[in-house]
The first five atom37 places (N, CA, C, CB, O) and aatype in JSON, in Angstrom:
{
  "aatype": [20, 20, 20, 20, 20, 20, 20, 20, 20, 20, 20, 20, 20, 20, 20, 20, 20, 20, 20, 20, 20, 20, 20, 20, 20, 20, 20, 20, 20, 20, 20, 20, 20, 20, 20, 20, 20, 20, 20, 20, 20, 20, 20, 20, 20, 20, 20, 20, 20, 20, 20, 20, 20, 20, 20, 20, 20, 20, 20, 20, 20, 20, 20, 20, 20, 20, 20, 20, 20, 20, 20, 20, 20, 20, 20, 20, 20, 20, 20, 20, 20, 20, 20, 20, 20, 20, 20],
  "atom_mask": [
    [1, 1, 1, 1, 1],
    [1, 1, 1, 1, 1],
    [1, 1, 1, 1, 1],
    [1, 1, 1, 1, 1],
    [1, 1, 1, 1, 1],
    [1, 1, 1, 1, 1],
    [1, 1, 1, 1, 1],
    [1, 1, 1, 1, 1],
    [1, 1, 1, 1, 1],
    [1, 1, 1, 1, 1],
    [1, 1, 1, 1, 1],
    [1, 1, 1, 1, 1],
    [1, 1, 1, 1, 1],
    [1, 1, 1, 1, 1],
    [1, 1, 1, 1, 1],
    [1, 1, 1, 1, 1],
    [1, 1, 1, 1, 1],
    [1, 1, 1, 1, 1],
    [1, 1, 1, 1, 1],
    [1, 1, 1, 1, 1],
    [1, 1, 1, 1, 1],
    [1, 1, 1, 1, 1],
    [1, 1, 1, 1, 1],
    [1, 1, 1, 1, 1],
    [1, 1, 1, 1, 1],
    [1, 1, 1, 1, 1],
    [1, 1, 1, 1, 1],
    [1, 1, 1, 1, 1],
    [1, 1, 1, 1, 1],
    [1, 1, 1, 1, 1],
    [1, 1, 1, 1, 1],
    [1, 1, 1, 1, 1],
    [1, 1, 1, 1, 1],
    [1, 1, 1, 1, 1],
    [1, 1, 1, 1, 1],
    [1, 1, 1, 1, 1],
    [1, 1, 1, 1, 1],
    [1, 1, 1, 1, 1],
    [1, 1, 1, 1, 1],
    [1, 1, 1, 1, 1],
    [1, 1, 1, 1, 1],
    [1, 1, 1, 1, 1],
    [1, 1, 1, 1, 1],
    [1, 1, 1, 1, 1],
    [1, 1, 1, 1, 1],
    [1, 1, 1, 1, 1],
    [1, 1, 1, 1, 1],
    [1, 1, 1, 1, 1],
    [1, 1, 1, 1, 1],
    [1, 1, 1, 1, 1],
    [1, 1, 1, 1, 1],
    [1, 1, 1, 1, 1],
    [1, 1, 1, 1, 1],
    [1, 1, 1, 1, 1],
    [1, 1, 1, 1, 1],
    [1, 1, 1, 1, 1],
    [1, 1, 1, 1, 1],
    [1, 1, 1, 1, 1],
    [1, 1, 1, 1, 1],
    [1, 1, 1, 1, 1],
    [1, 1, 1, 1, 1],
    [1, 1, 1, 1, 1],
    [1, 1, 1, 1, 1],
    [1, 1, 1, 1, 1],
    [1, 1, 1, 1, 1],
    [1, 1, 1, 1, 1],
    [1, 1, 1, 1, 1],
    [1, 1, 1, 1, 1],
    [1, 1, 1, 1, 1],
    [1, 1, 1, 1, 1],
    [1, 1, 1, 1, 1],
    [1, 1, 1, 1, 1],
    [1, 1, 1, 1, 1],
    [1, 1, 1, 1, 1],
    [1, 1, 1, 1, 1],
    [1, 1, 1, 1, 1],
    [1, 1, 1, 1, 1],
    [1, 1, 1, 1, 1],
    [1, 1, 1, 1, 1],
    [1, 1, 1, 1, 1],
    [1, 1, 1, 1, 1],
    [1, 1, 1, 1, 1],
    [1, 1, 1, 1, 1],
    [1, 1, 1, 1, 1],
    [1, 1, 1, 1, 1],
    [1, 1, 1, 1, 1],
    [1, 1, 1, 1, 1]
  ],
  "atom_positions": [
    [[79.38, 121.9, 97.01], [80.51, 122.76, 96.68], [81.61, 121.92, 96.02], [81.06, 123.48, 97.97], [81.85, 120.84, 96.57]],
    [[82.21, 122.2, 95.09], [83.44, 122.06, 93.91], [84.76, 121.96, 95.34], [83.62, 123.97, 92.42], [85.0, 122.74, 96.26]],
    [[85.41, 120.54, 94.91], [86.55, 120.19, 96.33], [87.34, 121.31, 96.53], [87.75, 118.88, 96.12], [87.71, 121.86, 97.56]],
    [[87.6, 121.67, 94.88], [88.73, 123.03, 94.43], [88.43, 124.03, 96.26], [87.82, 124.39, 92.3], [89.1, 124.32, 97.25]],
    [[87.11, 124.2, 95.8], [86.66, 125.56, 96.92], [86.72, 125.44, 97.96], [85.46, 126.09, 97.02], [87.16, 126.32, 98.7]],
    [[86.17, 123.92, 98.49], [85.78, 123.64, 99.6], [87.59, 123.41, 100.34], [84.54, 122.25, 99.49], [87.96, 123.56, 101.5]],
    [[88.22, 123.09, 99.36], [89.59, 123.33, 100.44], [90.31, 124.0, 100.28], [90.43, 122.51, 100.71], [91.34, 123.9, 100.95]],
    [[90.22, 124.92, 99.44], [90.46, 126.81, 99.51], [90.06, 127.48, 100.67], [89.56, 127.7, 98.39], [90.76, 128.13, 101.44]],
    [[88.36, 127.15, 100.73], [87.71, 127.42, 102.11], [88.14, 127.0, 103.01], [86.63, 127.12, 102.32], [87.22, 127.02, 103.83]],
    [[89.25, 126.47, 103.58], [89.44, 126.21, 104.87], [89.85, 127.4, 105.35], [90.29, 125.16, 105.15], [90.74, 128.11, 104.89]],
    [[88.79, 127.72, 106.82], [89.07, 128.65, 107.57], [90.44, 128.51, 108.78], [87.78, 128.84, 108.1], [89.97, 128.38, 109.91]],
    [[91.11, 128.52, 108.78], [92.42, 129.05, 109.47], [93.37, 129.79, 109.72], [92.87, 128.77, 109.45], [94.47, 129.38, 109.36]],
    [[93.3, 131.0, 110.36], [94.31, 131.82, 110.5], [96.07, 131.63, 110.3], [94.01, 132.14, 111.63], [96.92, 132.48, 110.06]],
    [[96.18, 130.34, 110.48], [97.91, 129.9, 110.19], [98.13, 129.84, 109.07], [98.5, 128.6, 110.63], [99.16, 130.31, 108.58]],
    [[97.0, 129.1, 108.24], [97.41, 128.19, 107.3], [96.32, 128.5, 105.91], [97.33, 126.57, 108.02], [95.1, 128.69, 105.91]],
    [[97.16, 128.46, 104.92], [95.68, 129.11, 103.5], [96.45, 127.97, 102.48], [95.74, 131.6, 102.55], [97.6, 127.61, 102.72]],
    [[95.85, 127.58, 101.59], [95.6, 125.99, 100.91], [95.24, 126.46, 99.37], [94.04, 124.91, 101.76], [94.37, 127.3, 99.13]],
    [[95.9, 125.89, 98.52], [95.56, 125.79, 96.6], [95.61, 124.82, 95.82], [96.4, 126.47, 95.73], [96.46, 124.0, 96.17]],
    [[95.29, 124.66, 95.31], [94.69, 123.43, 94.36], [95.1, 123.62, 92.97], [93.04, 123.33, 94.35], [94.64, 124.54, 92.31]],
    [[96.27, 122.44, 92.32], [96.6, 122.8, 91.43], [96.24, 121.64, 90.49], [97.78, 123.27, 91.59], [96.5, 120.5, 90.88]],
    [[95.56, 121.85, 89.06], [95.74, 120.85, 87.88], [97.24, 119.88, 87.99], [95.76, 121.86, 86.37], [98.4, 120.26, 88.15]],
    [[96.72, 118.59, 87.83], [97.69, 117.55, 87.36], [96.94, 116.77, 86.6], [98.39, 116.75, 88.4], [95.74, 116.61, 86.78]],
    [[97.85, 116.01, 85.34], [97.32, 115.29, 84.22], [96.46, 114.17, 85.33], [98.66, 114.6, 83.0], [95.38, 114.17, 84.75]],
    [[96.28, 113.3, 86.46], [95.97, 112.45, 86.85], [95.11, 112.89, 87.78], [96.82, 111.77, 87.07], [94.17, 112.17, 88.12]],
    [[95.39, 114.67, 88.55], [94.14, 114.69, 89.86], [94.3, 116.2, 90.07], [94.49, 113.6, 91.61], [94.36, 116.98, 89.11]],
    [[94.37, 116.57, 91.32], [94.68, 117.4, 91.96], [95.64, 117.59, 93.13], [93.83, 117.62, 92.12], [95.46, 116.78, 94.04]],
    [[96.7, 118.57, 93.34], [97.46, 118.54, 93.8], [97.14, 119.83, 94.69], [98.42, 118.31, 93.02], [97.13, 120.94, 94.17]],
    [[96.75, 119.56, 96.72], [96.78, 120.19, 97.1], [98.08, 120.96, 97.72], [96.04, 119.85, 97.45], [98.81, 120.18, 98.33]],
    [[98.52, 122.3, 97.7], [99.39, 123.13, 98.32], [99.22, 123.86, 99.18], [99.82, 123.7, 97.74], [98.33, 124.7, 99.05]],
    [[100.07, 123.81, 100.53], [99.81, 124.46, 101.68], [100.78, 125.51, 102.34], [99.6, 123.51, 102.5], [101.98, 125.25, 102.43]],
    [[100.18, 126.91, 102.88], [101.11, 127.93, 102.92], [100.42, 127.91, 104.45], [101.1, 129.36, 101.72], [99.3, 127.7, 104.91]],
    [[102.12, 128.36, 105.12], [101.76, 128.85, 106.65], [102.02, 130.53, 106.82], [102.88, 127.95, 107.85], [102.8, 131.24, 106.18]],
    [[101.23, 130.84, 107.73], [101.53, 132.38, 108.34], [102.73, 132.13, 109.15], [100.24, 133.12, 109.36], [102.89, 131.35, 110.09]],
    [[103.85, 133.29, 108.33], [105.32, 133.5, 109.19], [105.06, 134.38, 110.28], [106.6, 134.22, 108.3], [104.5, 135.47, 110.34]],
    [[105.7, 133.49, 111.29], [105.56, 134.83, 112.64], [105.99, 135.86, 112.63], [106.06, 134.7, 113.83], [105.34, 136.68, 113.27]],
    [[106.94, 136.24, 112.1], [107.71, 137.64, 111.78], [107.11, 138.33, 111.23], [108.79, 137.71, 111.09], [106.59, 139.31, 111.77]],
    [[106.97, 138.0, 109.69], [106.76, 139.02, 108.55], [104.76, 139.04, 108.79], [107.56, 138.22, 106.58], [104.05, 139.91, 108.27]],
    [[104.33, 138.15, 109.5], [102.86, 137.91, 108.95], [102.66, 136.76, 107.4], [102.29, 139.65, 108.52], [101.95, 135.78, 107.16]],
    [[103.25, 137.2, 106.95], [102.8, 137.0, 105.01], [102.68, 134.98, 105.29], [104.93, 137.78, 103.24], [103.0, 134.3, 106.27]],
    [[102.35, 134.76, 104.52], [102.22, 133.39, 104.06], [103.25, 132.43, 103.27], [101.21, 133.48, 103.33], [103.25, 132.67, 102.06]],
    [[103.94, 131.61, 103.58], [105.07, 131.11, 103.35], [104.81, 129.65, 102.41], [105.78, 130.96, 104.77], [104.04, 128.87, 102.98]],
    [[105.07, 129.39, 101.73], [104.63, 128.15, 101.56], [105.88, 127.13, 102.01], [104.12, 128.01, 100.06], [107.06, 127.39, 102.24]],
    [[105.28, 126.12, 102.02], [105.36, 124.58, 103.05], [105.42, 123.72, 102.11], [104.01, 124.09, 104.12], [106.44, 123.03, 102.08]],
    [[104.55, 123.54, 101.24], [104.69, 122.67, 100.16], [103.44, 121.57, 99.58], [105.84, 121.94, 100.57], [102.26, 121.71, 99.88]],
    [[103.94, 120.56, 98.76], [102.54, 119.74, 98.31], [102.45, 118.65, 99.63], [102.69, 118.76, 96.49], [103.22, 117.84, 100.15]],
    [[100.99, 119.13, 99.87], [100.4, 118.01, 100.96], [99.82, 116.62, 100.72], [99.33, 118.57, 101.61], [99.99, 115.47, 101.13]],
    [[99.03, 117.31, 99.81], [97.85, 115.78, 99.25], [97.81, 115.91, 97.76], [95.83, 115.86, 99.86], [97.7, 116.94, 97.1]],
    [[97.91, 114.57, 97.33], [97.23, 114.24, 95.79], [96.08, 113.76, 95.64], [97.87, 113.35, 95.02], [95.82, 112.72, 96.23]],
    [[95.21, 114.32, 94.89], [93.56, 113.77, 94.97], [93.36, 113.4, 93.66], [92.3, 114.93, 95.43], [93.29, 114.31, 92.84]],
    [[93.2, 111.86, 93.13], [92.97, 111.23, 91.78], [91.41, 112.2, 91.4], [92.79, 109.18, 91.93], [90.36, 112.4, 92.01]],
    [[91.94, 112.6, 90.07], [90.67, 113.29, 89.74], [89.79, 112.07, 89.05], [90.94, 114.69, 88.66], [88.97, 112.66, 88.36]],
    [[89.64, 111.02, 88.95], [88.52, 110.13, 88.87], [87.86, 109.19, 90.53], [89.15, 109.02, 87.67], [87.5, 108.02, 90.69]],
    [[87.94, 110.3, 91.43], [87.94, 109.51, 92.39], [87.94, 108.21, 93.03], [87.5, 109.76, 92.6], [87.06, 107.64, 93.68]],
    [[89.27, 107.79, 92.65], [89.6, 106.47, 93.16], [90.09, 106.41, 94.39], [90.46, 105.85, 92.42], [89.99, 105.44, 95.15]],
    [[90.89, 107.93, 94.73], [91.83, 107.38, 96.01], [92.99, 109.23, 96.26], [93.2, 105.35, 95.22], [93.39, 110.06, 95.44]],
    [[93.08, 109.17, 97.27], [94.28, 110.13, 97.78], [95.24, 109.63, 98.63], [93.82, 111.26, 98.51], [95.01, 108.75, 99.46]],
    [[96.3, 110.16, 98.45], [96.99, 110.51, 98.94], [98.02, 111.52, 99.71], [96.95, 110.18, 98.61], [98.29, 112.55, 99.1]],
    [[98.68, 111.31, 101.11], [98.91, 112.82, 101.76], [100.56, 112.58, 101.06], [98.69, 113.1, 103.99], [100.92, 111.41, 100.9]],
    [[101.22, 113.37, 100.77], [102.69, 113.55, 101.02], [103.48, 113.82, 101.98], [103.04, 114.23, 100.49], [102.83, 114.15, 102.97]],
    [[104.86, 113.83, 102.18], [105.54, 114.55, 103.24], [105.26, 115.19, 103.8], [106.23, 115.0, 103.17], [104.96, 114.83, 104.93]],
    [[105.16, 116.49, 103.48], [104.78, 118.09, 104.16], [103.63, 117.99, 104.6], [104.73, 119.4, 103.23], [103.28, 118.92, 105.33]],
    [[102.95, 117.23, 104.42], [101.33, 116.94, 105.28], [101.63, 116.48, 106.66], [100.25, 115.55, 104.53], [100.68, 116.32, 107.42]],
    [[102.66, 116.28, 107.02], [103.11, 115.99, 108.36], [103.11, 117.23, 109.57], [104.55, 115.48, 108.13], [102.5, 117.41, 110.63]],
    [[104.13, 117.94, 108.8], [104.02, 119.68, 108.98], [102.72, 120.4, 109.52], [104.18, 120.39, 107.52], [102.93, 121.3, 110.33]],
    [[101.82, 120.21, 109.29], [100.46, 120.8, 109.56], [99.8, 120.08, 110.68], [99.54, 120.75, 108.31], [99.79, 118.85, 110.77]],
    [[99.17, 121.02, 111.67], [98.58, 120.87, 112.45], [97.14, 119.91, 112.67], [98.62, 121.88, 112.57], [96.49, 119.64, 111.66]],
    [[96.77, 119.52, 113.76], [95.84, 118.1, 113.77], [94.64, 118.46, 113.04], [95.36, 117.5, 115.36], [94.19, 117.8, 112.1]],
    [[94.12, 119.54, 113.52], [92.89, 120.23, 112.85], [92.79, 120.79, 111.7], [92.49, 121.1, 113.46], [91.79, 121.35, 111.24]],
    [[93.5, 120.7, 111.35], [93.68, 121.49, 109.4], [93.69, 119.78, 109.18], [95.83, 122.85, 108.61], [92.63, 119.21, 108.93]],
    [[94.96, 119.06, 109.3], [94.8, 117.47, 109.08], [93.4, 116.71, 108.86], [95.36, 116.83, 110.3], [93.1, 115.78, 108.11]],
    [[92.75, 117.34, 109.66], [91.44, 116.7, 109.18], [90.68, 117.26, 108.39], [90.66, 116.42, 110.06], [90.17, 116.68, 107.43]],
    [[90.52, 118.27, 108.64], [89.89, 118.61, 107.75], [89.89, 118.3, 106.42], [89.95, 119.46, 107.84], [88.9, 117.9, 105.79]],
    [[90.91, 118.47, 106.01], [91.69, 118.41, 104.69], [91.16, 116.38, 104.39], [93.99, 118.94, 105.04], [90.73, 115.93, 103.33]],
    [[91.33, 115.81, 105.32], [91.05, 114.65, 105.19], [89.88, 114.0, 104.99], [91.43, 114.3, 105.91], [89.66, 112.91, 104.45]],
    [[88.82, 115.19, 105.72], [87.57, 114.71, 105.62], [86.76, 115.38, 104.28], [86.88, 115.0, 107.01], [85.59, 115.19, 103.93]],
    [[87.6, 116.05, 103.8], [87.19, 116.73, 102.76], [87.35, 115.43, 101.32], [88.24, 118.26, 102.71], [86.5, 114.89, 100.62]],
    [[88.88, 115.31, 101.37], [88.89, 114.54, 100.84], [88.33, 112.67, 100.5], [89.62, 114.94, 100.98], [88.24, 111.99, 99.48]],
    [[88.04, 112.4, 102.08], [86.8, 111.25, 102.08], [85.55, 111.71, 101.63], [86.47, 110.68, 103.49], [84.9, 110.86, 101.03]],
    [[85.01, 112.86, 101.77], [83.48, 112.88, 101.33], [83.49, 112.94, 99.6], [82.61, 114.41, 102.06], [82.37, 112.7, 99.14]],
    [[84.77, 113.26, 98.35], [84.84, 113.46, 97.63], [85.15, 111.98, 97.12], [85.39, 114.47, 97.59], [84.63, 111.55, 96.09]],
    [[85.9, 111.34, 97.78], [85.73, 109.8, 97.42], [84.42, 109.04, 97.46], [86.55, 109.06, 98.29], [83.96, 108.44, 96.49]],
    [[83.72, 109.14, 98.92], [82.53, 108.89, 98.53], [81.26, 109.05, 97.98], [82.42, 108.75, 98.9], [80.36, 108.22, 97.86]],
    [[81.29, 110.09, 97.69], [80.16, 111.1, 96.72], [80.49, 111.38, 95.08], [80.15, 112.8, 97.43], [79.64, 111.69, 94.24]],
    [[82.08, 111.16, 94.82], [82.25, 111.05, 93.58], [82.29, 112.83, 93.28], [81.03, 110.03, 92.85], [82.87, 113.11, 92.23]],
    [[81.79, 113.94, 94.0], [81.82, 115.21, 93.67], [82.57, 115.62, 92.75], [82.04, 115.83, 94.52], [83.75, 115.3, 92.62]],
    [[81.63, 116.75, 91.64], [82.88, 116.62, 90.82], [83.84, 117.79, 91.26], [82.55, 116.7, 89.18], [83.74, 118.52, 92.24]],
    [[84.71, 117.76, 90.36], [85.46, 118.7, 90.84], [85.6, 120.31, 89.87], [86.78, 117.9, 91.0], [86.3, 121.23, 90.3]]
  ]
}
């Protein structure tokens, strides 16, 4: 599976995830479910993923998010470093 999807696909009821073009990679974005309204809020840019797989990085707002989305998101992004997947 294409990283784009595979971390679109993250299953979590709190939290839903997008993937945006940058001249150098990919820039993941992360939205939380508001307790009030329901709707999805966004939080902000989490991770940068070099689109020649060299390397990622998390940002600030990757702090924000919970342990289990954290990994995920992390292990997603190690198997794409080591497999080279494209994107």
């Amino acid at each position: 599976m294409l990283i784009k999807q595979e971390i679109q696909a993250i299953q979590d009821p709190d939290y839903k995830f997008t993937v945006e073009h940058t001249p150098t990679g990919w820039l993941v974005i992360c939205y939380k479910k508001d307790e009030m309204t329901g709707f999805f809020r966004r939080i902000g840019k989490v991770m940068n993923i070099s689109r020649n797989s060299t390397g990622f990085k998390s940002l600030k707002k990757f702090k924000s998010i919970r342990k289990e989305v954290k990994i995920k998101l992390l292990q997603i992004a190690c198997n794409y470093m080591d497999e080279g997947v494209s994107v």
